[in-house]
C-alpha positions in Angstrom: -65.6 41.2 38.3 -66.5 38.3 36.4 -69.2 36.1 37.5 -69.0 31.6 37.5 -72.0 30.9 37.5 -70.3 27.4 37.1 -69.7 27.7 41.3 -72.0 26.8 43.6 -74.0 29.7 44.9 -73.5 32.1 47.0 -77.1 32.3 48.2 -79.9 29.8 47.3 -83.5 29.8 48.3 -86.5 27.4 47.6 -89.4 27.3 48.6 -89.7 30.3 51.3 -92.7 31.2 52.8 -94.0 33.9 55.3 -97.1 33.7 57.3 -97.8 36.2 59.7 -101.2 35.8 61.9 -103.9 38.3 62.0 -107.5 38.8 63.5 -108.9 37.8 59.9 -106.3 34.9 59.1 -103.1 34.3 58.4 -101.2 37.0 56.4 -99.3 35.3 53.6 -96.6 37.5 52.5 -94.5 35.0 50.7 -95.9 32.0 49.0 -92.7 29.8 47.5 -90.3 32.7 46.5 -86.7 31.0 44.4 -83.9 32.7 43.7 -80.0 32.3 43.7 -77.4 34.8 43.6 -73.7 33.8 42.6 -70.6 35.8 44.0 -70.2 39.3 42.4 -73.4 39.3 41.0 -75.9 42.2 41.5 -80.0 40.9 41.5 -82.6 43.6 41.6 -85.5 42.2 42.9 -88.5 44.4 41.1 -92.3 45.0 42.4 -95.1 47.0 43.5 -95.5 47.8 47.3 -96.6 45.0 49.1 -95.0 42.4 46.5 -93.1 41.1 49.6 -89.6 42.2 48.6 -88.3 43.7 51.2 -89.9 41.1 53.6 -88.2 38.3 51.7 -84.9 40.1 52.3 -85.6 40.9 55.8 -86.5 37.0 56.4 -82.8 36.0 55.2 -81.4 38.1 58.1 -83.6 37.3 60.4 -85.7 40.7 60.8 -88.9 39.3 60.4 -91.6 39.5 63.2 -90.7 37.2 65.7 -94.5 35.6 65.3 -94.0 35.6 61.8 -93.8 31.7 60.6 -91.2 30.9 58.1 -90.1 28.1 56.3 -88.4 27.0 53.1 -87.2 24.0 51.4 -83.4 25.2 50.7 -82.2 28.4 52.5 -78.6 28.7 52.2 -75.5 31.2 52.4 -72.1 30.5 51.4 -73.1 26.4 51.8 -74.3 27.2 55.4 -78.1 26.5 56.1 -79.7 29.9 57.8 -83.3 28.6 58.3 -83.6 28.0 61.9 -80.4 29.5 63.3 -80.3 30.5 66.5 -80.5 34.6 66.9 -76.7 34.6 68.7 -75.5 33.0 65.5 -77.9 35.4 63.3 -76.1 38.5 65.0 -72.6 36.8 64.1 -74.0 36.7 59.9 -75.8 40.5 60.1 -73.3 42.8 59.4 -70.4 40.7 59.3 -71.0 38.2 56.1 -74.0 39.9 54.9 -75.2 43.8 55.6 -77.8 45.6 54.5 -79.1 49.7 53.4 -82.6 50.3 54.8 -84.6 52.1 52.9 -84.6 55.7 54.7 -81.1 56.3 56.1 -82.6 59.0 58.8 -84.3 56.5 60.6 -81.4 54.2 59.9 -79.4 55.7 61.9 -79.1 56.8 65.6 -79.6 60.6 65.8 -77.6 60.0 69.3 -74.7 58.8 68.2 -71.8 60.8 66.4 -71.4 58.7 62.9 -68.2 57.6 63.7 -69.2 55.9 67.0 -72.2 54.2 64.7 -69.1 53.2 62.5 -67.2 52.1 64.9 -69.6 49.9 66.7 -70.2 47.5 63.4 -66.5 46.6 63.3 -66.2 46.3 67.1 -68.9 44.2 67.7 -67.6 41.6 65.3 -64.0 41.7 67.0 -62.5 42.4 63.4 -59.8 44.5 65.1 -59.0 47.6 67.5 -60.9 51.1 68.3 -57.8 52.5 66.4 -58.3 50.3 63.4 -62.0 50.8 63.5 -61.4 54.4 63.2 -59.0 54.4 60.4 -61.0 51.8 58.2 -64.0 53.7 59.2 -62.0 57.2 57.4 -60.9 55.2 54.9 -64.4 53.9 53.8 -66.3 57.4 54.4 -63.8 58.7 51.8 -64.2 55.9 49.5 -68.2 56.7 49.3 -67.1 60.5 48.5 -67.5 62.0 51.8 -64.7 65.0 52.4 -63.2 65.9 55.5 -63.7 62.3 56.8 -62.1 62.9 59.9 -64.0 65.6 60.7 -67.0 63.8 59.9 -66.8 61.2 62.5 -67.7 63.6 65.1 -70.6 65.0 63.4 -74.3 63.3 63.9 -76.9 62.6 61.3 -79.2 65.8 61.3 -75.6 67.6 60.7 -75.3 65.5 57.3 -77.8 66.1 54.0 -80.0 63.1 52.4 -77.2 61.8 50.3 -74.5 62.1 53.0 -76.5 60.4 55.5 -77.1 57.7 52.4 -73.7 57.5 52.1 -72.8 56.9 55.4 -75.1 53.9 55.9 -73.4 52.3 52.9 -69.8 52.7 54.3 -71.3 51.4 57.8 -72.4 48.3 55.8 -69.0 47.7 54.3 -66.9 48.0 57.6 -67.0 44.1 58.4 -66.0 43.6 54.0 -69.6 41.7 54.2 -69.9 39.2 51.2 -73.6 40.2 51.0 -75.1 43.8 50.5 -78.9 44.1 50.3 -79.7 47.9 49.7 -83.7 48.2 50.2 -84.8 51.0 47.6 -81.7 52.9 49.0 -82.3 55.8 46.5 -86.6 56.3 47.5 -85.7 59.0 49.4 -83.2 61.1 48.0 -83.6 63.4 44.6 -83.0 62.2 41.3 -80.0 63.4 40.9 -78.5 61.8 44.1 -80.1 58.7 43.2 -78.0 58.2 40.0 -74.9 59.0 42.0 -76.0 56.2 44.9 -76.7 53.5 42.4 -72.9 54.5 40.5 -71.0 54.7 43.9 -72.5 50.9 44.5 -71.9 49.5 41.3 -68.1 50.6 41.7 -68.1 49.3 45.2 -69.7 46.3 44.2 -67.0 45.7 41.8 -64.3 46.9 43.7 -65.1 44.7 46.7 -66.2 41.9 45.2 -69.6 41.7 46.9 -72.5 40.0 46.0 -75.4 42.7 45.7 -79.2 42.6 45.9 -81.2 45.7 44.8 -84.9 46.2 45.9 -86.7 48.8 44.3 -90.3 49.4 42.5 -88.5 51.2 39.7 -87.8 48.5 36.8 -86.0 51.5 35.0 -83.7 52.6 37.9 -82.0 49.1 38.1 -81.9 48.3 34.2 -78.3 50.2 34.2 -76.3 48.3 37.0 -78.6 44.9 37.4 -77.4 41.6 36.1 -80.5 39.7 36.8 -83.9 40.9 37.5 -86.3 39.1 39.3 -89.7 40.2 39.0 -92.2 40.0 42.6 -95.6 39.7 42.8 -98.3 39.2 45.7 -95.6 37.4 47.0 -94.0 35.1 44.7 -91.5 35.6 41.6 -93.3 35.4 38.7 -90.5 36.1 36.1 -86.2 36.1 36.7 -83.6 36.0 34.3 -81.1 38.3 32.5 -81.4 42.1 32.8 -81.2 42.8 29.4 -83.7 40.3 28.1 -86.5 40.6 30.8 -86.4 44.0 30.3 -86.3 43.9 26.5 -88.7 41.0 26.1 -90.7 40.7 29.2 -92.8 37.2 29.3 -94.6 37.9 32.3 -97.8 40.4 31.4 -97.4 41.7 34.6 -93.7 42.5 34.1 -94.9 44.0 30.3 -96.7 46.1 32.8 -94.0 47.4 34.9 -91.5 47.7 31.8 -94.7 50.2 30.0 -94.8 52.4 33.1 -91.5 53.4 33.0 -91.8 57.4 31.2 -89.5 57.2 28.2 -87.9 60.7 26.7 -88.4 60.6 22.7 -87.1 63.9 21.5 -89.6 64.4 18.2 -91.9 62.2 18.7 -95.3 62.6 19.9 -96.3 62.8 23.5 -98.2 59.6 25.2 -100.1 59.4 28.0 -98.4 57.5 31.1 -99.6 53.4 31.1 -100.6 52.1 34.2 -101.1 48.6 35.3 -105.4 48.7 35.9 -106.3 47.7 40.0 -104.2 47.0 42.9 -102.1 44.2 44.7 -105.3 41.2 45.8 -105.1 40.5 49.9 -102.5 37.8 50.8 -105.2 36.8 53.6 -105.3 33.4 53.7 -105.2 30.6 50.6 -104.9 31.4 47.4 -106.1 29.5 44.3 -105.1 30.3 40.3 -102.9 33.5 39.1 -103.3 36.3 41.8 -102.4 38.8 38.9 -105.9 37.6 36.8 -107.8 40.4 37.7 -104.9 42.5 36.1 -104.2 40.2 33.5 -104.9 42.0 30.0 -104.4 38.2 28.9 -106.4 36.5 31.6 -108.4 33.6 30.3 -110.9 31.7 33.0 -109.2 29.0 33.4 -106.6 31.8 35.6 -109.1 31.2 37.9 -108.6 27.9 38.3 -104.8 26.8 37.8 -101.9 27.9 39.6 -99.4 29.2 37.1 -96.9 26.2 36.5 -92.8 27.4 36.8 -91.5 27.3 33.0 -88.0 27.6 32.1 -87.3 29.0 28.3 -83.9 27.7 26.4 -81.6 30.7 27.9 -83.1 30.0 31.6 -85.3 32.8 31.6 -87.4 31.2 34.5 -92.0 33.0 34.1 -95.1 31.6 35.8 -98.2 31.6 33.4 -100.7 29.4 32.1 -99.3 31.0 28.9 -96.9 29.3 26.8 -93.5 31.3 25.9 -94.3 31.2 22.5 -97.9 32.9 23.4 -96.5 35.4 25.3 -94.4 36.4 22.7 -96.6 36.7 20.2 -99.0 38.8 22.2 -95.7 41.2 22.0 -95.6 41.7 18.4 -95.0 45.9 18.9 -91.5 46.7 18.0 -89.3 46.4 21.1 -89.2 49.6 23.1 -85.8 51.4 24.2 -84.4 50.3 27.6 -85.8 52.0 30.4 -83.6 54.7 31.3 -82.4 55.1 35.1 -81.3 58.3 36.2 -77.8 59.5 34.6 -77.5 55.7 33.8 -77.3 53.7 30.1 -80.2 53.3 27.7 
């Protein structure tokens, strides 16, 4: 499906913050996250644990703790403003214009309720139609995500199913209501490698079939580089680099995204064997205010005034979009090595 980005679109954010309170201060999960995401576009949004990208997701659909504090300068979906809305008109968006995978589809699901009443209960609750056309678009879509015997199936319950069938189902259960909106939260983490590469190909094509606009959370730079068109790269919080797939990945800007693109193992038949890179120390507390780049003490590139200036938001000529004290121009030149081959996803492209 092609993508105009020339439309308005289909989601837009600016400016969003999370606060959640705590005995030591306020928690600041996000601090000024931007992004947009256009009709049939697929965004992976890439980071450590604790980055804040599933709670950024979770915020648009109004799962957040209810004493969490949000707030944002622009939060729209399909030219409707969703900050503030009212949690009757929340439960009329989730699962109806936008749906989402959860992370672990065992706890995703109900182990009380045969998959087809889970199924059946998405389509019914938004009015879309009957019990008896509930059932049949509920067959229809459990064989469109490769599950046999799909009639069968529907009386079965999720400890009856494997890893990738209960994966499956979850996804099929988030397309009943034809949502314009899929957010899939690391929905391969759990599963083996091999399933993973056929959950992230069975998305792709639904993705494109349906028309659907698709985010794709994961910590795994190289899992998304085969089905993402933009990457946008979370840290402590914030996005700190976005842009095309292909060039983030194959000229990162950000040194903390040069540091997720290294850790990716590589396979180089004939060549000689390296040790794995790591990115040195660990995500910094979001306790309270911040002040300067909360990636310094990381930073391979730091210098001291890191300490003392929030990165400014630059914007290269292709509209790759970084935050760094760091010119583009430095940045690249501190890249001299030869570009590396993509980061290979599992039984994806190179």
């Amino acid at each position: 499906m092609a993508i105009d980005y020339g439309a308005p679109p289909l989601l837009d954010i600016a400016g969003l913050h999370l606060s959640i309170p705590t005995s030591g201060g306020d928690l600041r999960v996000l601090r000024g996250v931007d992004y947009q995401l256009w009709q049939g576009e697929t965004l992976a949004v890439v980071g450590e644990s604790g980055s804040g990208k599933s709670v950024s997701s979770l915020a648009l659909m109004g799962l957040h703790p209810r004493r969490a504090s949000v707030s944002a300068e622009r939060m729209t979906f399909d030219g409707q403003n969703i900050l503030g809305l009212s949690r009757p008109a929340l439960r009329k968006l989730r699962g109806n214009q936008m749906a989402m995978i959860f992370q672990d589809p065992m706890t995703s699901l109900n182990p009380v309720l045969t998959i087809g009443e889970q199924l059946v209960e998405t389509y019914s609750a938004h009015g879309k139609g009957s019990r008896a056309q509930a059932t049949e678009r509920a067959i229809y879509l459990l064989e469109r995500v490769g599950i046999r015997n799909a009639r069968e199936r529907l009386g079965q319950y999720p400890h009856q199913l494997s890893g990738g069938l209960r994966q499956r189902v979850v996804i099929a259960i988030a397309l009943m209501c034809n949502p314009k909106l899929i957010i899939a939260d690391e929905p391969t983490t759990a599963l083996d490698v091999t399933v993973q590469a056929l959950i992230l190909s069975l998305l792709k094509e639904l993705q494109e079939e349906f028309g659907m606009a698709l985010i794709l959370i994961s910590h795994d730079i190289g899992v998304v580089s085969s089905i993402a068109d933009r990457v946008a790269i979370m840290y402590a919080g914030t996005i700190v680099e976005s842009g095309g797939a292909d060039e983030v990945i194959h000229e990162p800007l950000h040194p903390y995204t040069r540091g997720l693109v290294d850790c990716v193992p590589r396979l180089r038949p004939g060549r000689e064997r390296k040790p794995l890179v790591t990115i040195p120390g660990i995500v910094p507390s979001l306790l309270g205010p911040s002040r300067g780049c909360l990636f310094r003490n990381r930073c391979p590139k730091a210098l001291d005034t890191c300490a003392m200036t929030d990165p400014a938001v630059q914007r290269t000529a292709s509209g790759r979009v970084f935050r760094c004290i760091h010119s583009e121009a430095v940045l690249h030149a501190a890249h001299t090595r030869p570009a590396d081959p993509a980061p290979v996803a599992a039984g994806g492209r190179a």
